[in-house]
C-alpha positions as CSV (number, residue, x, y, z in Angstrom):
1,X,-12.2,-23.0,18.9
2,X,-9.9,-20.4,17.6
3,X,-10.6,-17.0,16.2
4,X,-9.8,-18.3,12.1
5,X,-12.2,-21.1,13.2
6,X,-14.9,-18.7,14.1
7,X,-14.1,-16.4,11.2
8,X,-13.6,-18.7,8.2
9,X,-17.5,-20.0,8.2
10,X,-18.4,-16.5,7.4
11,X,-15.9,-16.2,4.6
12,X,-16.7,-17.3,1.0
13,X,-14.6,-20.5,1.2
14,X,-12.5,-19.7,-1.9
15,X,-11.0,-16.8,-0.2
16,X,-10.6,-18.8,3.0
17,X,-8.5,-21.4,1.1
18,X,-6.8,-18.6,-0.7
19,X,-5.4,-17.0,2.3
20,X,-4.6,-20.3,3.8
21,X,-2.2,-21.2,0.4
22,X,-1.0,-18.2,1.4
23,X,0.4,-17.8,4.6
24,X,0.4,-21.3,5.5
25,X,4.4,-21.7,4.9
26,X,5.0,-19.6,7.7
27,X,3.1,-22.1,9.9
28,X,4.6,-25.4,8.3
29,X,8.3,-23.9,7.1
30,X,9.0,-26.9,5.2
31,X,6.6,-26.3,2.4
32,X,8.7,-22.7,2.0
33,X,12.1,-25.4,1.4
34,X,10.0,-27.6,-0.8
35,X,12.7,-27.9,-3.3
36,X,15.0,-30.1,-0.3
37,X,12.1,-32.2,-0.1
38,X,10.5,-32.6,-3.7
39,X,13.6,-33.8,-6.1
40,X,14.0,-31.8,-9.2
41,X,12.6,-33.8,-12.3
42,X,10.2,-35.3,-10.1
43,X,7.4,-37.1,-12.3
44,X,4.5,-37.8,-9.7
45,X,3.7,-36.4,-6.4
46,X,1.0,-37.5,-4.0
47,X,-0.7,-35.1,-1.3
48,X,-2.6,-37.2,1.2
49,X,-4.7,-35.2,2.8
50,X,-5.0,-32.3,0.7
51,X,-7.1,-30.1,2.8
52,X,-7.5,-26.1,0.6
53,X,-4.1,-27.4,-1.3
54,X,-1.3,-26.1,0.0
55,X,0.8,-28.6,-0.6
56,X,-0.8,-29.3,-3.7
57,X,-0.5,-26.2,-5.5
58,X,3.3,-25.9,-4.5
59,X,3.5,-29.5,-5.5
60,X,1.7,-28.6,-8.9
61,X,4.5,-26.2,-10.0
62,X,7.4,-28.7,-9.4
63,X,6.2,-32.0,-10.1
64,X,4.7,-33.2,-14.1
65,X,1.8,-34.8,-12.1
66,X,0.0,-34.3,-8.5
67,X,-1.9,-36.4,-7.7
68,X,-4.5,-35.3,-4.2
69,X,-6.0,-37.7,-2.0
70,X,-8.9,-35.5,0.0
71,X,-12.0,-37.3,2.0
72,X,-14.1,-33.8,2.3
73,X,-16.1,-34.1,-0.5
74,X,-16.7,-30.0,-0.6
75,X,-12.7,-29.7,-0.6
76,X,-12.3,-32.9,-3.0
77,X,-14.5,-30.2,-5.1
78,X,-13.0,-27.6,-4.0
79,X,-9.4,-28.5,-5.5
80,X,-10.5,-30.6,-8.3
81,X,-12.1,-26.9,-9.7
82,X,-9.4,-24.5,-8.4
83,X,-6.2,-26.8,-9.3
84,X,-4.0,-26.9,-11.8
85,X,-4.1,-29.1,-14.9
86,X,-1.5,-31.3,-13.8
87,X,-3.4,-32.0,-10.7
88,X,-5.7,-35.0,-10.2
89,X,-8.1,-35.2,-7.2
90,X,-9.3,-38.1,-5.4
91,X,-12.1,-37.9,-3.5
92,X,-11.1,-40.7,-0.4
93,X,-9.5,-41.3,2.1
94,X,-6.1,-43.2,2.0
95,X,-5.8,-46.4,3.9
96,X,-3.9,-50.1,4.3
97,X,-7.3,-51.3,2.2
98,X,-10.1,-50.7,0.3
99,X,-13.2,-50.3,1.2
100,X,-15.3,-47.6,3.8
101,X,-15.3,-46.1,6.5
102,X,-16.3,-43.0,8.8
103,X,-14.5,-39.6,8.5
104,X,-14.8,-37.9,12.3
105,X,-15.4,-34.6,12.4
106,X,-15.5,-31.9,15.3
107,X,-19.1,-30.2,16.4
108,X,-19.8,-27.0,13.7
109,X,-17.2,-28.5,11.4
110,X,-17.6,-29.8,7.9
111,X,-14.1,-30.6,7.4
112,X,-12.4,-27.1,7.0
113,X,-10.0,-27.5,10.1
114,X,-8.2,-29.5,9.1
115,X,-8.4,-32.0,11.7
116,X,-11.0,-34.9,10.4
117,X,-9.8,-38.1,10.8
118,X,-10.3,-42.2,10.4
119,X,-9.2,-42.3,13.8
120,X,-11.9,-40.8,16.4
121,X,-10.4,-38.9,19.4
122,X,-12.2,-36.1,21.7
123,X,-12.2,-33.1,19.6
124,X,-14.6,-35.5,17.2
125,X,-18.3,-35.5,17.1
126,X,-19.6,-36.2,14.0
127,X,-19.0,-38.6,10.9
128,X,-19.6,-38.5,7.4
129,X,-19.1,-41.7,5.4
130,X,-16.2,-42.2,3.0
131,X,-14.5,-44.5,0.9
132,X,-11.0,-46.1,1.3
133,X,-8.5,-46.7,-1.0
134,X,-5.1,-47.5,-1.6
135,X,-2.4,-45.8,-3.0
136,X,-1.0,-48.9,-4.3
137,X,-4.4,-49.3,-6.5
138,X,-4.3,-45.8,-8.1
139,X,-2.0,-46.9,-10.9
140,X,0.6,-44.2,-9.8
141,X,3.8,-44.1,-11.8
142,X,7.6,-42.4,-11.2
143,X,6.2,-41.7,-7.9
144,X,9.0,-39.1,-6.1
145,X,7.6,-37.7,-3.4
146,X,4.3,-38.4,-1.3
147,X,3.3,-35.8,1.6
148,X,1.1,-37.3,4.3
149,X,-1.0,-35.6,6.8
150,X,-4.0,-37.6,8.2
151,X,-4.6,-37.2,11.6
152,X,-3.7,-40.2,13.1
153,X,-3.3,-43.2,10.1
154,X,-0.9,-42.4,8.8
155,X,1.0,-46.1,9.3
156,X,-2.0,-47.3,7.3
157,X,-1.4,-44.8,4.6
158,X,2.3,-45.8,4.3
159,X,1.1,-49.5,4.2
160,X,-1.2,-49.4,1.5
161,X,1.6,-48.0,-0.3
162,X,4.6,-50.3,0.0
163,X,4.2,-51.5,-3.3
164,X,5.0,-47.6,-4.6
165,X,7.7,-47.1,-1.7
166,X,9.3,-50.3,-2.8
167,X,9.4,-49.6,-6.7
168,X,10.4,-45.7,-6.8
169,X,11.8,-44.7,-3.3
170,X,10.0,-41.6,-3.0
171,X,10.7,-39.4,-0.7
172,X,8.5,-39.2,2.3
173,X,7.0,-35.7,4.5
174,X,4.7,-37.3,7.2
175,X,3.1,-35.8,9.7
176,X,3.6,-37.1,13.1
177,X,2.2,-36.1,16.4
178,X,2.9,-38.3,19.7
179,X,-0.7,-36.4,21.0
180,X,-2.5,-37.9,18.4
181,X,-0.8,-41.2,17.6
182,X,2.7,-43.3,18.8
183,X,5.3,-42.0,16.6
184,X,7.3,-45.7,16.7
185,X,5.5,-47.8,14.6
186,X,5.8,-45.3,11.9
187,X,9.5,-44.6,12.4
188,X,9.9,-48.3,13.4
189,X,8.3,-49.4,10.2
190,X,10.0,-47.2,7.3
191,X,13.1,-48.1,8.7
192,X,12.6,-51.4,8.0
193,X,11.9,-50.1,4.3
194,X,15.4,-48.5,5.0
195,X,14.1,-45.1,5.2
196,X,15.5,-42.6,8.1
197,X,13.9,-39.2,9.0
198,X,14.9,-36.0,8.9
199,X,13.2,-32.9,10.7
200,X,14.0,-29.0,10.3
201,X,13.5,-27.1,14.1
202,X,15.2,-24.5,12.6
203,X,17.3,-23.1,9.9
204,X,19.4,-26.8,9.7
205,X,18.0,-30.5,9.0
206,X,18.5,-33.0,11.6
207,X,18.7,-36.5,11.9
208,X,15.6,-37.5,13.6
209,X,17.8,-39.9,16.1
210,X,19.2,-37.1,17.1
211,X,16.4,-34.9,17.8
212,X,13.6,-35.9,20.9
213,X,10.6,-35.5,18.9
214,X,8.2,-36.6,21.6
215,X,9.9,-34.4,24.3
216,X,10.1,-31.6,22.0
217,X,6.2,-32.1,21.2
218,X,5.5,-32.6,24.8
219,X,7.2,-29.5,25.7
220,X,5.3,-27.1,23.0
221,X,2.3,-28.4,23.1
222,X,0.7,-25.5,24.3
223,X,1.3,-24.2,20.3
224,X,-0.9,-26.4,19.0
225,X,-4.0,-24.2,20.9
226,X,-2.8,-21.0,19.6
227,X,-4.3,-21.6,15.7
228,X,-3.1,-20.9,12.3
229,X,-3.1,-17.1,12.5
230,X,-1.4,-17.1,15.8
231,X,1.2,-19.5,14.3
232,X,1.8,-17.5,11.0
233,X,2.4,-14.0,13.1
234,X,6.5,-12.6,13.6
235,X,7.8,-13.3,17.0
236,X,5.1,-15.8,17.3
237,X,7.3,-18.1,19.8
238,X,9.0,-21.4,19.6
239,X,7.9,-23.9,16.6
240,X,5.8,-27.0,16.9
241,X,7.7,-29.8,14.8
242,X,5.7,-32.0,14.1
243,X,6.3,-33.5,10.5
244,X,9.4,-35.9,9.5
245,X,11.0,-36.1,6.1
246,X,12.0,-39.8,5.5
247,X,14.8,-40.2,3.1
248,X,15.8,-43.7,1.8
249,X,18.8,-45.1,1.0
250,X,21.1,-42.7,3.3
251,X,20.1,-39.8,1.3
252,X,20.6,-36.5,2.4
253,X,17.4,-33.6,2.6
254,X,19.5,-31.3,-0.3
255,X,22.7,-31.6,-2.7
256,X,24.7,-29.3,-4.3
257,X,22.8,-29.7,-7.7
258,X,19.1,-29.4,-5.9
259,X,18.9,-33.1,-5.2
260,X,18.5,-35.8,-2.2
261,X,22.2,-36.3,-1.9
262,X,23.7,-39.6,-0.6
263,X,25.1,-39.8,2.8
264,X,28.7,-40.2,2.8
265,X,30.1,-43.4,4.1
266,X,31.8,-44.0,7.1
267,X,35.3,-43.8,6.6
């Protein structure tokens, strides 16, 4: 367990998600470029996995509506009474279907890590029951962009969505990590939607043919011990990519005029 880990228990947890809004750019620099991800005049954006709201309150001041998909029920709480107006919470967990299911957690952890899941791997001990639902079902409208970050179904996720990927072409930020889960079948399966992804190891976006995301993962693993706060420091070391924008359409991350641009065709 990491220092933050140890320390955040004994922190009133409004403070704890306070200073994790805060700093948590540093450790996921995307979120700090949110306007190449998020199109301007976007009408609905969906966090999955909303966690203290990071995403979510960034989200909230770019999008007319945010919707937040969180299984926790003390963070579902949580956000629902710290978020914006514009912000709807849904206490759940997002999934191919409806229905329930267990939530693993680590020992000594109610969820504020970070790292619960639908999927049970070796860091889990414990499980709390929740319900599944759909994206598809939530009546979601001019949906432009949809952040995922699930810990390990997040292919289910994107299924019980196709209907909203299929209608308004959002644009996609999904977290994938070859520890946790095959990165393939998620790659494999939005490119069949015609999506292609994107990733940002450092000041540039790069195709994500381009760039050996399992290598580069296998390589820096050793990042993923260090925590949060020894993520967020200067001179911290190399970066841990382990999200992928997927654009559809051959759209570009950023245009001139602040929006997914269209990839030029081949001449």
């Amino acid at each position: 367990m990491t220092l933050a880990a140890h320390i955040a228990p004994l922190l009133p947890t409004r403070l704890v998600a306070a200073l994790a809004r805060a700093v948590y750019p540093r450790f996921e620099p995307e979120l700090a470029r949110l306007a190449e991800l998020c199109p301007a005049g976007c009408g609905t954006a969906v966090d999955v996995g909303g966690w203290y709201g990071p995403w979510t309150r960034r989200l909230s001041r770019r999008a007319r509506r945010v919707v937040t998909v969180e299984p926790v029920p003390h963070l579902a709480r949580l956000l629902a009474a710290t978020a914006p107006p514009n912000v709807r919470v849904v206490q759940a967990a997002a999934a191919e279907r409806p229905g329930a299911a267990r939530l693993w957690l680590p020992p000594h952890d109610a969820g504020d890590r970070g790292v619960s899941s639908l999927v049970r791997r070796n860091i889990h001990a414990t499980a709390l029951p929740v319900s599944l639902v759909t994206l598809d079902e939530l009546g979601l409208k001019d949906v432009g962009f949809v952040k995922v970050d699930v810990d390990g179904s997040e292919l289910a996720v994107l299924r019980g969505a196709t209907g909203i990927l299929a209608r308004d072409r959002p644009a996609l930020f999904v977290e994938l990590e070859s520890r946790i889960q095959p990165i393939g079948p998620v790659v494999t399966y939005l490119s069949l939607l015609g999506y292609d992804g994107w990733v940002l190891p450092g000041r540039d976006w790069v195709p994500l043919s381009r760039f050996p995301l399992e290598t580069h993962q296998a390589e820096t693993s050793y990042v993923v011990t260090q925590g949060l706060l020894r993520r967020v420091l200067p001179f911290r070391g190399p970066r841990y990519v382990n999200s992928v924008l997927f654009l559809p359409d051959g759209r570009r991350p950023v245009g001139d005029d602040g929006t997914h641009a269209l990839r030029e065709a081949p001449r």
